[in-house]
C-alpha positions, 0 to 999 in steps of 0.5 A, spaced: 470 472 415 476 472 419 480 478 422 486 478 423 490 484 425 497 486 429 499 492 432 504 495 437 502 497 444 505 503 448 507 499 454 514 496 452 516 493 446 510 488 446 504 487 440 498 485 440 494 480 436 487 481 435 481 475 432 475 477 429 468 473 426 465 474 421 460 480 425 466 483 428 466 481 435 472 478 439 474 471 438 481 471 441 486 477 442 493 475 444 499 480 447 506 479 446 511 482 450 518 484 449 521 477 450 517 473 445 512 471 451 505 470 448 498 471 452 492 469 450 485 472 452 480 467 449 473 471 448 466 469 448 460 472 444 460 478 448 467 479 448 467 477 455 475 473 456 473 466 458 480 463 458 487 467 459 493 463 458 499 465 460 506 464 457 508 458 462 502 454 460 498 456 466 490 458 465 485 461 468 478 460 467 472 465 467 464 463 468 460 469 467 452 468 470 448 465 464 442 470 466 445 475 464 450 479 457 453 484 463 461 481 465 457 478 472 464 474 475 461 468 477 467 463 478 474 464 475 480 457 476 486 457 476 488 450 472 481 447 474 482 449 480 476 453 482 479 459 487 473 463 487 465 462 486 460 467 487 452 468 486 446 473 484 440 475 485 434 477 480 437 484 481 445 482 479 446 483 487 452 479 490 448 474 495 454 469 496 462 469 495 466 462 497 474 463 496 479 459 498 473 455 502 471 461 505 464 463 504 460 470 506 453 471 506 450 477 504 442 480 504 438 486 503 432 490 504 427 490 499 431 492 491 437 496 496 443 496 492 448 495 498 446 489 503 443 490 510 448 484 512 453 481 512 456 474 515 463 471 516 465 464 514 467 465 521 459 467 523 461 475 525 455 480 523 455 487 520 449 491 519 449 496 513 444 502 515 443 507 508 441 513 505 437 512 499 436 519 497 443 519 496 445 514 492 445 509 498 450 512 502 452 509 509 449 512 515 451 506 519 455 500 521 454 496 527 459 490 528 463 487 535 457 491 540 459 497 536 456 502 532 459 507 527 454 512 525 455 517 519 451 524 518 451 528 511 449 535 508 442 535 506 445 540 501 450 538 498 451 531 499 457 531 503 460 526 510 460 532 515 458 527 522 463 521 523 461 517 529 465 510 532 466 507 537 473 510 538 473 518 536 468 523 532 470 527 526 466 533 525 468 536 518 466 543 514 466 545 507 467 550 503 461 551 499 465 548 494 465 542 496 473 542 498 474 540 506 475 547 510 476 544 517 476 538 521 474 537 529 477 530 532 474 528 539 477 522 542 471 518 545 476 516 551 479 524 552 482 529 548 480 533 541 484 536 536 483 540 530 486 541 522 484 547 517 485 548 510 486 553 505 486 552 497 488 556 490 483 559 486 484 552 482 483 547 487 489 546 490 492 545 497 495 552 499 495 551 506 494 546 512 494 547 519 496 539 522 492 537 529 499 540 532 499 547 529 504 546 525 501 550 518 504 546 512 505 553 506 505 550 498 507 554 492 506 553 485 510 556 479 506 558 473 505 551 470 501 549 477 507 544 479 509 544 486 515 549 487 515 550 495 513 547 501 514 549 508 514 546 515 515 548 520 522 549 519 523 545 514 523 547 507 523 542 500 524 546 494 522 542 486 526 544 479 523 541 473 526 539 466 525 541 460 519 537 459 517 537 466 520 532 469 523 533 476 530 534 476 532 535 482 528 536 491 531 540 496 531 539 502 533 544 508 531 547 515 532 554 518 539 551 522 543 549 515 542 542 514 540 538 508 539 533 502 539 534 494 538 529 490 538 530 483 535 526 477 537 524 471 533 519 466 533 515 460 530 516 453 524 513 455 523 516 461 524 512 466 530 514 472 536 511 471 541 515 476 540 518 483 544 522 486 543 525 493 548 530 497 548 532 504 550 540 503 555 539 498 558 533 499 555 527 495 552 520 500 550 516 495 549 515 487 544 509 486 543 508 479 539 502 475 538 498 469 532 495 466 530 490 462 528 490 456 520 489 458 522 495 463 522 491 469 529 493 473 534 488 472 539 491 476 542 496 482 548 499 484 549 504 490 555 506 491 558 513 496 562 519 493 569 514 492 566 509 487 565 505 493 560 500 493 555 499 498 549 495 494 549 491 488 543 488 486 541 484 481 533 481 480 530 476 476 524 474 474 520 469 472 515 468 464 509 471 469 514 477 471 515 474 478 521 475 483 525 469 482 531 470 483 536 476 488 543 477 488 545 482 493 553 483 495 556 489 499 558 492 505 552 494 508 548 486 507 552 480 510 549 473 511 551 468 516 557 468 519 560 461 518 558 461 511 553 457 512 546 458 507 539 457 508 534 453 504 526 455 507 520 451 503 513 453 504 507 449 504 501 451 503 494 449 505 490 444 500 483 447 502 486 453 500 493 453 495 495 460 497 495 460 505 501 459 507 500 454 513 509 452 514 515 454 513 522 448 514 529 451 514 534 448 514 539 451 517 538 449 524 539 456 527 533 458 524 529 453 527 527 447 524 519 450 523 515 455 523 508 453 523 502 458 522 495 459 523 489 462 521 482 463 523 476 461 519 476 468 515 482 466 512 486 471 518 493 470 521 492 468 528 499 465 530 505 468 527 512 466 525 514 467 532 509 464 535 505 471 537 498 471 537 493 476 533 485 478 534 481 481 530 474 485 530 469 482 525 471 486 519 478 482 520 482 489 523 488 487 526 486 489 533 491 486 538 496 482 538 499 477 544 507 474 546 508 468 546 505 467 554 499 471 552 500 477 554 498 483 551 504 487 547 500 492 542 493 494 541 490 498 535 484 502 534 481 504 527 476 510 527 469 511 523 473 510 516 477 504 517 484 508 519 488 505 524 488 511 528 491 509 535 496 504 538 497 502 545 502 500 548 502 497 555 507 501 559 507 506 554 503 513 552 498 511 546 500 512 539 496 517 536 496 517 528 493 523 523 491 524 516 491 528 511 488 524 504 490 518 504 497 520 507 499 520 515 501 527 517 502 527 523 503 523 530 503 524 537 505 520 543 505 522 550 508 530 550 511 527 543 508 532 537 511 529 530 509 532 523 511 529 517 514 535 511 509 530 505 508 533 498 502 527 496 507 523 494 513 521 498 517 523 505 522 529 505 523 528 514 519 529 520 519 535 525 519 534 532 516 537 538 517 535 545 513 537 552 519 541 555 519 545 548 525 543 545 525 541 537 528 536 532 528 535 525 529 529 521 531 530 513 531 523 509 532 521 502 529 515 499 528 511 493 524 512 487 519 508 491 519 511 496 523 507 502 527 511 506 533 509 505 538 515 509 536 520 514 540 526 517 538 528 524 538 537 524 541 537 530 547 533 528 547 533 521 554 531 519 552 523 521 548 520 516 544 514 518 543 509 512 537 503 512 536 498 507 531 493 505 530 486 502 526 487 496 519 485 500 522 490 506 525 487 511 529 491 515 530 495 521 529 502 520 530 508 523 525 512 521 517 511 523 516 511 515 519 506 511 518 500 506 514 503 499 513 510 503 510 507 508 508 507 516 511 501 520 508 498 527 513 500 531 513 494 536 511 488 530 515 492 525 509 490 520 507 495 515 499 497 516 497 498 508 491 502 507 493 506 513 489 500 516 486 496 512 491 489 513 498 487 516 503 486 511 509 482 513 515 483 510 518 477 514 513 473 510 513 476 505 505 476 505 499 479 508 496 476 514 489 476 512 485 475 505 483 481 500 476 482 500 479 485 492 480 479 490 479 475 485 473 479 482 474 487 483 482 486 483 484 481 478 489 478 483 487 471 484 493 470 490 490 473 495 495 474 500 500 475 495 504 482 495 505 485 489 503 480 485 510 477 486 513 483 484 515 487 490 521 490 486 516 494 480 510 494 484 507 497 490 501 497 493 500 503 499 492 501 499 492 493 500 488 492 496 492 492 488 499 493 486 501 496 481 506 497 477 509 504 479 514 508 473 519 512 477 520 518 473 515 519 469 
């Protein structure tokens, strides 16, 4: 007996289409989107999906290992063409991956679940060192002629000991569990220290950054953020009446500062923004979407009607970026009329490296070439500089075109970039607090960055003569930082645009999507190191370690899956689609 059974989805105005055999396991489901696209999922006896079709015909195939009923990926196609493989012991442990004709190698220990090594395509080795007694934690990483080293609570279980080559984090806890302190040894000199305080509730109440500044949160009776205090700034949050945020403040002790107020639709999604330096509007940037909800259009204008940006977007049946129109006073193209056509080719070993791109204007130059390592890692870019990479494919230098050094980058036990060297210049220290950078010192410089967990509301700056700045900044529902105004000279407003996969001169360290960017590259350090995004090419520099088998993604240099203008992806490793007011 068959099935066949319809329902409505909840994303969008889509249904979904299910088939059933006779004993109840699935054969075939199928979703369609608001626009009539249909997707088809083809499933096996273990309602595992073997075959995807998407609306443009396209196929993606998937293999499982036959030595087992658990979803154990062991090849996924595109068009029969094959872009990942991976094999398995007896135990389900991954022992080789090869995607985009890379291959890495991993081995273990007797029946560990984590391997003891692991080897490049490249020929770089890790050794992996583990606690089995707490569920195989790391307790040691050597790699480049360097051994990162981790300590644990024997109680609780919890990291209190990070030892790099770099710096050492010592880190207490509150009984509870909750992070009391850290202590932060440079390897090369200096240490700093951050403390936390917390509600009853579990909550952030206090944070003090490793430039002393104390970071204050107040919640009304709901539990939502109502207050933050930084120094001398402030940010206040009013709520709708379904608790929604309506409106954020921002302000400092001299009497500068930005609203902005939202307002949205009757699905929740935000449709105008409206930003006001003390009582005088900046800008009002309102936006339209489609009817699958991506955004079809943007229109900013000033307090007089005046157009400042007008963007239209368009997508493709995969829900790609296909096509951008922008026009207004602030984006310009070349100044004899002239127009622009860049076609890139790609590798044929693998079909998602980019290797060239040919303009055909002439004052573009009429091609780019790039290159790669046997990793998959960019190591010659669109302007001819040169980067290297340690065994773990982290950026950690980058050369001119004479082979001369112009930046070096340092990552601690965690994986966070946590030092930029400049030649000439002071180092470049970056803090953490979560996921999020917090803070920042160079030379005398100490900057501390007022975040609420989401996004950047300005910078407090304090100097070696003693002296103070501050920096209020407005953004988008993205985050990207779209205008500032400077404490001191608060009647100049600084505005900054973007193309829709961010590239732009900005003047503020925080950028594109709420994020940090190089300051001497203009790159974007996503996973607060994990891999370079390059907003020029559009693409990251080096493969996700994700894809295809734990993201999904089958592009692996791919940013946002094509979409950078619904989807983000602060980790590096997946974009996803972010509904902005909800």
């Amino acid at each position: 007996m068959i099935y066949l059974v319809g329902v409505r989805i909840l994303v969008g105005l889509g249904s979904s289409v299910i088939r059933l055999d006779g004993i109840g396991r699935l054969l075939l489901r199928g979703q369609k989107d608001a626009l009539g696209r249909l997707t088809k999922f083809e499933c096996n006896g273990f309602d595992r999906v073997t075959r995807t079709t998407w609306p443009d015909s396209r196929e993606v195939t998937t293999l499982y290992s036959a030595q087992t009923a658990s979803a154990w990926l062991e090849s996924v196609s595109i068009d029969g063409l094959v872009v990942g493989e991976q094999s398995f012991d007896g135990l389900g442990r991954v022992k080789r991956k090869n995607v985009g004709k890379r291959t890495t190698n991993q081995t273990y220990l007797g029946n560990a679940s984590e391997p003891s090594k692991v080897t490049t395509h490249k020929g770089d080795q890790s050794s992996f060192a583990y606690e089995p007694a707490l569920g195989y934690a790391l307790t040691g990483v050597t790699g480049d002629g360097a051994t990162d080293a981790y300590e644990y609570d024997p109680k609780s279980g919890i990291a209190r000991l990070l030892k790099g080559a770099y710096s050492t984090q010592d880190l207490k806890h509150f009984s509870s569990g909750f992070l009391e302190s850290e202590n932060i040894k440079l390897n090369q000199g200096g240490t700093f220290s951050t403390a936390y305080k917390y509600t009853m509730a579990g909550k952030l109440q206090a944070y003090t950054d490793v430039n002393g500044q104390r970071h204050v949160v107040e919640y009304d009776s709901f539990g939502r953020m109502k207050q933050f205090n930084q120094g001398t700034l402030m940010a206040s949050f009013f709520y709708d009446e379904v608790s929604r945020l309506s409106e954020t403040k921002v302000h400092d002790e001299g009497g500068a500062s930005i609203t902005t107020r939202l307002a949205y639709d009757d699905s929740g999604r935000e449709t105008e923004r409206t930003v006001l330096q003390v009582k005088k509007t900046l800008y009002r940037l309102t936006q339209s979407y489609g009817k699958t909800s991506l955004v079809r259009a943007r229109h900013l204008e000033d307090d007089n009607g005046k157009l400042l940006r007008d963007e239209t977007f368009e997508y493709d049946g995969n829900n790609r970026l296909v096509n951008y129109t922008c026009q207004g006073k602030a984006v310009t193209g070349f100044q004899d009329g002239s127009q622009n056509t860049a076609t890139y080719s790609f590798s044929s070993q693998d079909p998602t490296q980019l290797t060239s791109v040919t303009n055909s204007n002439p004052e573009l130059g009429p091609r780019v070439e790039l290159e790669y390592d046997a990793n998959g890692c960019l190591t010659r870019d669109e302007q001819g500089r040169s980067l290297e990479y340690d065994s773990r494919s982290r950026l950690t230098a980058v050369r001119d075109v004479d082979g001369n050094i112009i930046s070096q980058y340092h990552y601690n036990t965690a994986g966070r970039l946590v030092c930029q060297s400049v030649p000439g210049q002071s180092d470049h220290y970056l803090f953490y607090r979560d996921k999020k950078l917090i803070a920042s010192r160079t030379g005398d410089r100490k900057v501390s960055y007022l975040c609420d967990g989401e996004g950047y509301l300005g910078q407090y700056i304090q100097d070696g003569d003693g002296s103070t700045q501050t920096q209020l900044w407005s953004s988008n529902g993205y985050d990207s930082v779209l205008a500032w105004i400077d404490g001191q000279q608060p009647d100049q407003v600084h505005h900054q645009q973007y193309t829709p996969y961010g590239s732009g001169n900005t003047g503020t360290p925080i950028g594109f999507n709420g994020q940090w960017r190089g300051p001497v590259t203009g790159w974007y350090h996503l996973g607060n190191g994990y891999r370079v995004y390059n907003p020029v090419l559009m693409r990251f520099h080096s493969p996700d370690s994700w894809s295809p088998f734990t993201s999904g993604e089958i592009n692996p240099y791919a940013y946002c899956l094509g979409d950078p203008v619904n989807r983000v992806d602060p980790s590096g490793h997946w974009g996803f689609l972010k509904k902005i007011g909800a």
